[in-house]
N, C-alpha and C positions, 0 to 999 in steps of 0.2 A: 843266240847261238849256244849248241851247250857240245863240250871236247871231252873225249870218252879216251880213256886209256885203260888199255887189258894188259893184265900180267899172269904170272902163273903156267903155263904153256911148260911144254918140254918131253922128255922121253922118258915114257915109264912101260914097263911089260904089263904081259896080260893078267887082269884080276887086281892090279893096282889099283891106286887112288893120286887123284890130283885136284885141288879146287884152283879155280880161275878168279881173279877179280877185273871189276872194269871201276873205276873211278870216274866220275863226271865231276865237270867242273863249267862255271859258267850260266846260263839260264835254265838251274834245272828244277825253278818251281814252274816250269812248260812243261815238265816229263809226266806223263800218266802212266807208262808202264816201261818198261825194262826188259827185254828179251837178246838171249843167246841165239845165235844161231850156226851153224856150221857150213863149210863147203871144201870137200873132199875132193881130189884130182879129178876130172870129167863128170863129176857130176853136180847138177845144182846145189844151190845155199839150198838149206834146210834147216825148219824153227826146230831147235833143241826143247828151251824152256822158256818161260816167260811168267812174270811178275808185276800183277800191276798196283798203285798208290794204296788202295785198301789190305793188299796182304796177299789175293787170292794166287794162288797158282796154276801154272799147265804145262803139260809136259809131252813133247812127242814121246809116240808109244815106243819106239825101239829103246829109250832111256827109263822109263817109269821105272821106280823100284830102286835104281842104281843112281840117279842122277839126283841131287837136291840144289833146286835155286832160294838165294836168301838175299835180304838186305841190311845194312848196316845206314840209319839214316844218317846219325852224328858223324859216318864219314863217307856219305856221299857214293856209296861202295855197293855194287851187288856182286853176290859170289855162287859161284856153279862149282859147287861140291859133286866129282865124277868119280864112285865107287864102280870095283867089279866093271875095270877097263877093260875094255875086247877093242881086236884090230883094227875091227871095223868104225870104232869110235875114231880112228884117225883123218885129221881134218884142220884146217886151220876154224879157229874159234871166232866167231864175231859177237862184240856187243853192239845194240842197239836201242837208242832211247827214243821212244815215241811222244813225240810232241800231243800237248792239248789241241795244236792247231790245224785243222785237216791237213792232212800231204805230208804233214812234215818228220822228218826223223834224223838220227842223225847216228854215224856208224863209228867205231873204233876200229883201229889199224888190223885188229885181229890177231892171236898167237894159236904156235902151233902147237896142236897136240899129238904125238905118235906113239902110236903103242905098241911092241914088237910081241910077237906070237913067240 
């Protein structure tokens, strides 16, 4: 079982900056990657960014440029650095740690991010 906690969330206007962290804790030598993703009022979850065990990275195309995902392994920590915020970035935040093991994953509570025009 591996317990994921997001922080960093909150209201910043547009062209701002804000990074996310999610902490895991638990079985996280099961994790092979690490991904954000977001879900905006009526409309679906959608992958932000994602990270996996070797370094590499990917980034949905509406953030490329603006968004950096990173990890901190000595504290168990990845961070979604969000430059050159626009409105539409507004959305509650999901982490998610993908297990080694088919099927499995495992989500954080999510924090909100809003960003006023």
């Amino acid at each position: 079982q591996v317990h994921l906690v997001e922080s960093g969330g909150g209201l910043v206007q547009a062209g701002g900056s804000l990074r996310l962290s999610c902490t895991a804790s638990g079985n996280i030598s099961s994790i092979k990657a690490m991904i954000w993703y977001r879900q905006a009022p009526g409309l679906q979850r959608e992958l932000v960014a994602g990270i996996l065990n070797d370094g590499r990275t990917d980034y949905a195309d509406s953030v490329k440029g603006r968004f950096t995902i990173s990890r901190d392994n000595a504290k168990n920590t990845v961070y979604l650095l969000m430059n050159s915020l626009k409105p539409e970035d507004t959305a509650v935040y999901y982490c998610n740690a993908v297990s080694a093991r088919v099927g499995v994953d495992y989500w954080g509570q999510g924090t909100q991010v809003t960003v006023s025009s």
